[in-house]
Every structure is written in C-alpha cells, then in structure tokens.
LOLO-702816 format. One record per residue (C-alpha): x, y, z; chain; residue in three letters; residue number from 1. Coordinates in nm, 2 decimals, always signed. Layout:
N
       px       py       pz   ch    aa     i
        X        Y        Z    A   ALA   NUM
...
# end
This chain:
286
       px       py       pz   ch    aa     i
    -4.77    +1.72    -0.24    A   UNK     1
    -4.85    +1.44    -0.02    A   UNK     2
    -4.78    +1.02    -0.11    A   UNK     3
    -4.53    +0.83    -0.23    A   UNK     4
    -4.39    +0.69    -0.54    A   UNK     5
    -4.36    +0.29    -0.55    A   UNK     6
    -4.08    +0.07    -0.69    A   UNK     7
    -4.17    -0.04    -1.05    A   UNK     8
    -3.87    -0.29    -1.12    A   UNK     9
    -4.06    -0.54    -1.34    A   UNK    10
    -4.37    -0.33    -1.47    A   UNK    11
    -4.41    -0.22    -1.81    A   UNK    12
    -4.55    +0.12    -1.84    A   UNK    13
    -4.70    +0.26    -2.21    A   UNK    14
    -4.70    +0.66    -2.16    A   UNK    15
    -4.85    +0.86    -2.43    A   UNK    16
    -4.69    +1.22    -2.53    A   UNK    17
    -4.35    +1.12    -2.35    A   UNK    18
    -4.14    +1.36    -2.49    A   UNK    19
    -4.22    +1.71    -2.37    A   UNK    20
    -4.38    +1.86    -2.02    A   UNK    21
    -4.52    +1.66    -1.75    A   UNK    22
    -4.52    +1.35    -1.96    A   UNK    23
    -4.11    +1.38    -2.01    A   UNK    24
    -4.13    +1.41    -1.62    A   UNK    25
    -4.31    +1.12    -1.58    A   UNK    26
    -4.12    +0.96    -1.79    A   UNK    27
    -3.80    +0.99    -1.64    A   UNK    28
    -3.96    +0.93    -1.29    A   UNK    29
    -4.06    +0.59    -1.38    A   UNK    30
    -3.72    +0.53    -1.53    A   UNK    31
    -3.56    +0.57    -1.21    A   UNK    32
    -3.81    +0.39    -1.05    A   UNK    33
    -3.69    +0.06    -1.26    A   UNK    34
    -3.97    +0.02    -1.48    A   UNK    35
    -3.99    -0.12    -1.89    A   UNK    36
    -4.08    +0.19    -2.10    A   UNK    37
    -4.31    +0.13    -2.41    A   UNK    38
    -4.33    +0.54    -2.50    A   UNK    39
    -4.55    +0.74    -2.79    A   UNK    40
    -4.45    +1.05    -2.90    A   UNK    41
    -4.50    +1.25    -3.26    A   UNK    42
    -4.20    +1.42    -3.35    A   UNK    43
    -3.92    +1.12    -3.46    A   UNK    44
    -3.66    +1.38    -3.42    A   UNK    45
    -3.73    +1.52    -3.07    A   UNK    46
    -3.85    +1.12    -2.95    A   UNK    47
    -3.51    +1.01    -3.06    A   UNK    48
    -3.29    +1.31    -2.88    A   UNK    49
    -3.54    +1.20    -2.57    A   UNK    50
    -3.46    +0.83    -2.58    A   UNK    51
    -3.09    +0.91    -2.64    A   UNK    52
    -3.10    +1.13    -2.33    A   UNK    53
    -3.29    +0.87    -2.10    A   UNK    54
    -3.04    +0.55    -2.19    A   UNK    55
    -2.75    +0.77    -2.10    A   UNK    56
    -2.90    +0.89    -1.75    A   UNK    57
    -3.06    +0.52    -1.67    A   UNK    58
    -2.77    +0.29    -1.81    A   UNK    59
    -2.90    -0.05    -1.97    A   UNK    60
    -3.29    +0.03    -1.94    A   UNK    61
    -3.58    -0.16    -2.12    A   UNK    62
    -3.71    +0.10    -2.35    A   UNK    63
    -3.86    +0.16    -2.63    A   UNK    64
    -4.07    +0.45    -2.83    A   UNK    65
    -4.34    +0.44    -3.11    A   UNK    66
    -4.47    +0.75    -3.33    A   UNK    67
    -4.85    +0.86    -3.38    A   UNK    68
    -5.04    +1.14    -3.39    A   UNK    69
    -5.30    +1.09    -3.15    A   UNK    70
    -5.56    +1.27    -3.28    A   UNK    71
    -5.61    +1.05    -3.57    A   UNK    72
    -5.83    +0.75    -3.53    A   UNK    73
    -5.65    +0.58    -3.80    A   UNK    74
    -5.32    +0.59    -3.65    A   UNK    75
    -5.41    +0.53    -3.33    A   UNK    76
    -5.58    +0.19    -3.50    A   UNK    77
    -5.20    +0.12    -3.66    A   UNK    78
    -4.98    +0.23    -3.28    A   UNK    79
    -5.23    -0.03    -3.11    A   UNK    80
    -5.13    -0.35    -3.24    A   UNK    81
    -4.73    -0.24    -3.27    A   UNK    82
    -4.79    -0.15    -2.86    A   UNK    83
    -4.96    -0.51    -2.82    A   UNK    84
    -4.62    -0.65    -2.98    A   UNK    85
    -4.40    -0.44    -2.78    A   UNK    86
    -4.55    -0.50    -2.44    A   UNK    87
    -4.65    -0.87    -2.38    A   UNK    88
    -4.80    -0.71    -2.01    A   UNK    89
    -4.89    -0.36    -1.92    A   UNK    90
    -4.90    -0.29    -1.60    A   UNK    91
    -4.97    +0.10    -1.63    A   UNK    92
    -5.09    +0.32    -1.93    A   UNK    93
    -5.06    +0.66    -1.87    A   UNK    94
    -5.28    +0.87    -2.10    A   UNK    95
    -5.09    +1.23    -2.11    A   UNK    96
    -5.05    +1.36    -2.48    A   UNK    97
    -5.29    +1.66    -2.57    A   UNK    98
    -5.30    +2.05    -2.68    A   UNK    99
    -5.47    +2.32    -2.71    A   UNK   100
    -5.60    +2.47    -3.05    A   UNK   101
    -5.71    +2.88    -3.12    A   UNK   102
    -5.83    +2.80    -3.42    A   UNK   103
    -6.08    +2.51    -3.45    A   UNK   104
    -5.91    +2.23    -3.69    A   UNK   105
    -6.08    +1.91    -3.85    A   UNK   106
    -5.89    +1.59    -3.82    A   UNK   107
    -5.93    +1.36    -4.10    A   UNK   108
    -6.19    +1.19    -3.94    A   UNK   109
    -6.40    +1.50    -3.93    A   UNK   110
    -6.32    +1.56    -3.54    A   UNK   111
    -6.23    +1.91    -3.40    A   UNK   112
    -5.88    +1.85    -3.30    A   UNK   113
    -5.91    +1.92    -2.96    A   UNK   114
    -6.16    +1.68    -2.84    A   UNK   115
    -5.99    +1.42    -3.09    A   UNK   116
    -5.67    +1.44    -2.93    A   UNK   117
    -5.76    +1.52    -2.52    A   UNK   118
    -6.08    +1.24    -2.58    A   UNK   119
    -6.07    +1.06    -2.86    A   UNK   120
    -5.68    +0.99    -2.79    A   UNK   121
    -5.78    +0.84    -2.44    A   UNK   122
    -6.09    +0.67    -2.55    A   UNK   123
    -5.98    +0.45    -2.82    A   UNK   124
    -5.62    +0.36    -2.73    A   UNK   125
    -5.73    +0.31    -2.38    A   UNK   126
    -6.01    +0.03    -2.54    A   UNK   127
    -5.78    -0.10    -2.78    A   UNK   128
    -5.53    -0.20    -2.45    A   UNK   129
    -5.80    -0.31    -2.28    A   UNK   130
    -5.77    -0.72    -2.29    A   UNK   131
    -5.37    -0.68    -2.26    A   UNK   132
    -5.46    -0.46    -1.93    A   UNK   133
    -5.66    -0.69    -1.78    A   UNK   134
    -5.47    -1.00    -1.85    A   UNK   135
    -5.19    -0.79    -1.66    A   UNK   136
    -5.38    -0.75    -1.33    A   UNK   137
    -5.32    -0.58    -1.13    A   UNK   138
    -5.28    -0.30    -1.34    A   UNK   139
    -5.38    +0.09    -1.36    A   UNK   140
    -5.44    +0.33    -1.59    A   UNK   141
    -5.42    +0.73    -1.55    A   UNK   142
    -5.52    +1.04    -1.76    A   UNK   143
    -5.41    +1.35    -1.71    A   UNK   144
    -5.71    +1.54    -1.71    A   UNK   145
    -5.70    +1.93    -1.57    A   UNK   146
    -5.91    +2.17    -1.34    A   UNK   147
    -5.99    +2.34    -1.63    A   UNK   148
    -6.32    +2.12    -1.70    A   UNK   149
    -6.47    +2.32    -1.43    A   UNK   150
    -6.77    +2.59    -1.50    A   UNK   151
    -6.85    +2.41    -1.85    A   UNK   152
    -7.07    +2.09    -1.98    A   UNK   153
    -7.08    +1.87    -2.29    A   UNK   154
    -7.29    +1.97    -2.55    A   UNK   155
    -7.44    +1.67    -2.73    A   UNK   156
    -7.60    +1.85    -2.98    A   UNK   157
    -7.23    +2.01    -3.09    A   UNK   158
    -6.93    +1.76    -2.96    A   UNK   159
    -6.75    +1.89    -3.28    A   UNK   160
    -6.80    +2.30    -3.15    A   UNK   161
    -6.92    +2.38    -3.46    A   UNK   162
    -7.12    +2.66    -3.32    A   UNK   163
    -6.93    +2.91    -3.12    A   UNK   164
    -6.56    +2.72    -3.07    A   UNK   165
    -6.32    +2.91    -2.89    A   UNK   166
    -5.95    +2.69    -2.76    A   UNK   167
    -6.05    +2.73    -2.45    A   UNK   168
    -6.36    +2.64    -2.40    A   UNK   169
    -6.29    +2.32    -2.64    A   UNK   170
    -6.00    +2.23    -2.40    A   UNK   171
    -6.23    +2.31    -2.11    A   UNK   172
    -6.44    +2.07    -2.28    A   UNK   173
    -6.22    +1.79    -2.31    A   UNK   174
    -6.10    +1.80    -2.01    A   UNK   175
    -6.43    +1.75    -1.85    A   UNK   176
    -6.43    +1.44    -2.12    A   UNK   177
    -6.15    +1.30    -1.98    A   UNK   178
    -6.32    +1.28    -1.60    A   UNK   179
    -6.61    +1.15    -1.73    A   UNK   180
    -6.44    +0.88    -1.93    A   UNK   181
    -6.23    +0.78    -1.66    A   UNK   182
    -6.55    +0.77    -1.41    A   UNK   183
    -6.73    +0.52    -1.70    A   UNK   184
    -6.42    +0.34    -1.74    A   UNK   185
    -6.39    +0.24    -1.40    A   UNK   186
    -6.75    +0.12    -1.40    A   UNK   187
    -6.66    -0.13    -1.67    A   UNK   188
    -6.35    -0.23    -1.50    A   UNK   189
    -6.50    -0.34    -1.11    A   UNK   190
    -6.38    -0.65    -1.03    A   UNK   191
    -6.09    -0.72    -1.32    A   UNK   192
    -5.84    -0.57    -1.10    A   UNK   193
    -5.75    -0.28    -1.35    A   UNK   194
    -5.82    +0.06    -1.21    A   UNK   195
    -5.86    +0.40    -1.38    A   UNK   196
    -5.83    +0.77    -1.16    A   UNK   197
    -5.74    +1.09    -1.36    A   UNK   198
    -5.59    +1.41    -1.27    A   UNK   199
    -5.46    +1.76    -1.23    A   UNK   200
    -5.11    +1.82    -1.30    A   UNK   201
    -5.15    +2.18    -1.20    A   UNK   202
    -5.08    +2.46    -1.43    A   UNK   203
    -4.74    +2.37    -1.55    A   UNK   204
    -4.49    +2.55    -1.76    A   UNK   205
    -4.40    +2.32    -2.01    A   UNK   206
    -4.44    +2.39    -2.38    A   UNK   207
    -4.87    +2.37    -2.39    A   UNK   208
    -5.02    +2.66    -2.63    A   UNK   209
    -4.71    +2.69    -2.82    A   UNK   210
    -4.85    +2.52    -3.13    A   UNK   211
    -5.05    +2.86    -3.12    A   UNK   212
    -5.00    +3.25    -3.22    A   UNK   213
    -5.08    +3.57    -3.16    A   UNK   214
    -5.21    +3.70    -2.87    A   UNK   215
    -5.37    +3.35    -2.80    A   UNK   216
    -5.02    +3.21    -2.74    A   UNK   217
    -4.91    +3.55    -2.57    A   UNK   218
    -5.16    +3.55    -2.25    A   UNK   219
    -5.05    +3.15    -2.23    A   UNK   220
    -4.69    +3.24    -2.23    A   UNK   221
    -4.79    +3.51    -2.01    A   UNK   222
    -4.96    +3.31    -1.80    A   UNK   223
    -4.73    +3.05    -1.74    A   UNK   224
    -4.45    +3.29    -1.67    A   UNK   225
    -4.62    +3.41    -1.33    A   UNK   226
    -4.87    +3.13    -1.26    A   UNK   227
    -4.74    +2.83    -1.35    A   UNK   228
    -4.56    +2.57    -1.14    A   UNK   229
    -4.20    +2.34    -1.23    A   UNK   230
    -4.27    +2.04    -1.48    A   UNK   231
    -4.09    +1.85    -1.21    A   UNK   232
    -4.43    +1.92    -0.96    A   UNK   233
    -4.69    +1.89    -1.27    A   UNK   234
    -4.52    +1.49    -1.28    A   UNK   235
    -4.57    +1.41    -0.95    A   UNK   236
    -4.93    +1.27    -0.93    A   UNK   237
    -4.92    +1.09    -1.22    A   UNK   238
    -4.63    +0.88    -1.05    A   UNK   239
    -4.78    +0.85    -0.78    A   UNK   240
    -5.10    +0.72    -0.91    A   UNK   241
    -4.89    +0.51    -1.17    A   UNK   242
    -4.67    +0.36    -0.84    A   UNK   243
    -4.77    +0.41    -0.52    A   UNK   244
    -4.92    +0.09    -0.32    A   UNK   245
    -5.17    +0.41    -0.19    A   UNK   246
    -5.31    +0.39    -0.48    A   UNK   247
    -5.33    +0.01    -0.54    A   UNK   248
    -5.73    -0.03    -0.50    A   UNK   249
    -5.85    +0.32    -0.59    A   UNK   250
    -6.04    +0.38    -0.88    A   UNK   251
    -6.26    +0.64    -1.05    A   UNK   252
    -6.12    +0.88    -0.88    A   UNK   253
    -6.03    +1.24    -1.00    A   UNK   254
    -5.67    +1.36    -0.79    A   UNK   255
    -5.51    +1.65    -0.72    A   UNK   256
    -5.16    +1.72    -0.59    A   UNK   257
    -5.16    +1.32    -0.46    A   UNK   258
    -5.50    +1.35    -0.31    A   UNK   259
    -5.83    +1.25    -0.40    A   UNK   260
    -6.05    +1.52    -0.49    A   UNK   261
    -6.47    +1.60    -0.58    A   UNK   262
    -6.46    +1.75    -0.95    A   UNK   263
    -6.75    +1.96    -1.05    A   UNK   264
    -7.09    +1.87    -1.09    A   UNK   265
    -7.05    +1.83    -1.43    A   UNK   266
    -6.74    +1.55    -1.42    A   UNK   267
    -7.00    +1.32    -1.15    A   UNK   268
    -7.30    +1.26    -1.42    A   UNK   269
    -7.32    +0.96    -1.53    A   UNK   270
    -7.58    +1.01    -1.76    A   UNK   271
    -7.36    +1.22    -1.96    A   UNK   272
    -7.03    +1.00    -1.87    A   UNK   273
    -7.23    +0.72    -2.03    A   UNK   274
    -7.38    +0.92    -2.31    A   UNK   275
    -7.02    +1.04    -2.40    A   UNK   276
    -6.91    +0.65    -2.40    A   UNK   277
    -7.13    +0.56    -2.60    A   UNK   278
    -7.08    +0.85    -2.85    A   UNK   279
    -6.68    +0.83    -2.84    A   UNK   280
    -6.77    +0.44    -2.95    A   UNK   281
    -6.98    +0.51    -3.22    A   UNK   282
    -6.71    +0.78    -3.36    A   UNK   283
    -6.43    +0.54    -3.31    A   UNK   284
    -6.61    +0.23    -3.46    A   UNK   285
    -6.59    +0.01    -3.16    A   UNK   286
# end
C-alpha cells in the first residue's frame, strides 16, 4: 500500500455497513483519526456490541449509529432524513454495505437484491445527501466497488437478471454499477467541491458470502481461506481516500491499494454510466 491517512478531528463521516469487514475497519480507522461518526448498520444487536466496543477503545467520541436495510428503497427514503438530523455537515460518506446472493431474491420494490443493495444502496442514499454534501465543501464521497466488475457489462434489457442470474455474475454486475455511478457522479459534481472515486478493497476475509449455503458458500469460504488478504489491508484505501490531503482534488477515479487505477472498458462508458443514472433514477423515483 502506498499514501497516507489524514487527521479528521472536526469531520463528520456517515459510513454505510459499519459493523462487519472492511467497513468495521474503516470505521475504527477514522475513529482514531478524530472524526464524528454518523454509522448505518442492519443488525441492532451486533451495531450496538460494535458501538459499545468503539466508545471503550476511543474514550469520549462523537458517535452515533442508525439501522436500515439498504436494499430497500423505502427505508433508505426513512434513514435519509434521520442522517440529515444527525449530521448538520458531512464531510465524507463512505458507501460500503453490500452482499452477495446464490439465489436471486426480489426486494419489495421488485429489485433483485443484489443490484438493490451494491447499486441501488449507493444511488439513492448518495442523492438523498447530496445538498448536505455540497453545502459541506469540501467534501468526498467513496464506494467500495471491487475488481470483480471486470470481463462483464450491464444488460439494459435485464438489470433485474431475470434471465440467466447466477450471484456472481449479479455481484459482478454491480460492481461494475458502482464504477459507473461513481464516474457519472463526478460529472455532476465538477466544480461544487465534492468529489467521488471508488475502489477495490482486495479480496478480503471478512464475513462476505456467509448469508449463503451449500457449496456456493463453501468455494467462498474456501476461497478466502487461501486467497484472501487481513480486513485490516481491505480498510486501507477507503481511509485513505476518505483522509488523505492526496486525495483532496481527485475525483472520478477508480483506486486500488491507494493508487489510481484504469478499470475495464466496460466501467469507462459513459453512455452506459449515464444510461444506468438515468435508469437507477427512474427506479428510485428521483
């Protein structure tokens, strides 16, 4: 890894799916580093041991945590305005919560999971910050994104994967979303002083896939047990693009291990990053 975290004494930083993996990582990074935490998690039980567990490690910190389930537009339309309350600035929103699903799953909004919680997630709590991001500028937002978007595209005429789904290639999928969101994003955002990078976190053993069963959940488990690298790495550019002064006037940018780096073909089309904008507003109602 290459650059260097940044003081955040006096920044108030929103960080979705805080609880577990590289987002608990993160988490506790920016503790340390002195900022205000506004935090989203699902589970009240496991957010509450984590909040317990960060006020006694960081003695008298700002911090506070909300519950959601992310891939639900509606809920993510009832977190927004209790975030807006919480956090009269936000100087970084970190988008991290998402999952992989074997089996395709409807939301309630008729969305395959996957791409409702890795995109839709994003999307529309991202927009709904918007105003309070750019009154806060300078300010950044990052979304964890993953080298798994390379070797697939969107298809337009089946977002939902109603033909063919496999949890793969649906997290594939949104992970490409997520680039080409974040490379729309920062084309609405020139100028306001708010910028917007995704990344990879690298292939991290955390507790990803094991919502799953079978043999799907095996070969991740498997996987991560000789592949994978420490939580503590997969957190590291995600505080550094959330902190570091290197980072200050980048934006649109996809990043790996602190670096800057060309996703596929596929992530650089704006066409489709501005197709996929406008169909992610028309779902969400924006």
């Amino acid at each position: 890894m290459s650059g260097t975290a940044g003081d955040m004494k006096g920044k108030t930083v929103v960080i979705t799916g805080a609880t577990s993996g590289i987002g608990r990582v993160a988490t506790e990074r920016v503790a340390a580093l002195g900022a205000r935490l506004v935090l989203v998690a699902r589970i009240r039980a496991k957010g509450a041991a984590f909040l317990g567990n960060l006020r006694a490690d960081h003695p008298g910190i700002d911090v506070q945590i909300h519950y959601a389930d992310l891939s639900s537009l509606t809920e993510i339309l009832r977190l927004a305005p209790a975030l807006l309350h919480a956090a009269p600035r936000i100087d970084v929103l970190l988008n991290n919560a998402g999952a992989i699903f074997n089996r395709r799953e409807t939301t309630e909004d008729g969305l395959e999971r996957t791409f409702a919680l890795n995109h839709m997630g994003y999307f529309l709590l991202t927009n709904l910050l918007l105003d309070r991001l750019k009154a806060s500028a300078p300010s950044r937002i990052v979304s964890v994104a993953s080298e798994a978007h390379r070797g697939v595209s969107l298809d337009f005429d089946d977002l939902q994967i109603q033909r063919g789904y496999g949890g793969w290639l649906a997290y594939r999928r949104s992970k490409l979303a997520n680039i080409l969101f974040t490379r729309a994003l920062a084309k609405r955002l020139a100028g306001t002083g708010v910028t917007a990078n995704c990344l990879h976190p690298g292939f991290v053993a955390t507790e990803f896939g094991d919502n799953n069963r079978g043999m799907f959940r095996a070969a991740i488990n498997l996987a991560k047990r000789f592949m994978a690298i420490a939580p503590e790495q997969g957190g590291e550019t995600s505080v550094y693009l959330a902190s570091s002064p290197e980072a200050a006037e980048i934006s649109g940018e996809y990043f790996d291990k602190c670096k800057p780096r060309a996703p596929s073909a596929a992530a650089q089309d704006d066409q489709a990053a501005e197709r996929l904008w406008r169909e992610s507003a028309g779902l969400a109602g924006l």
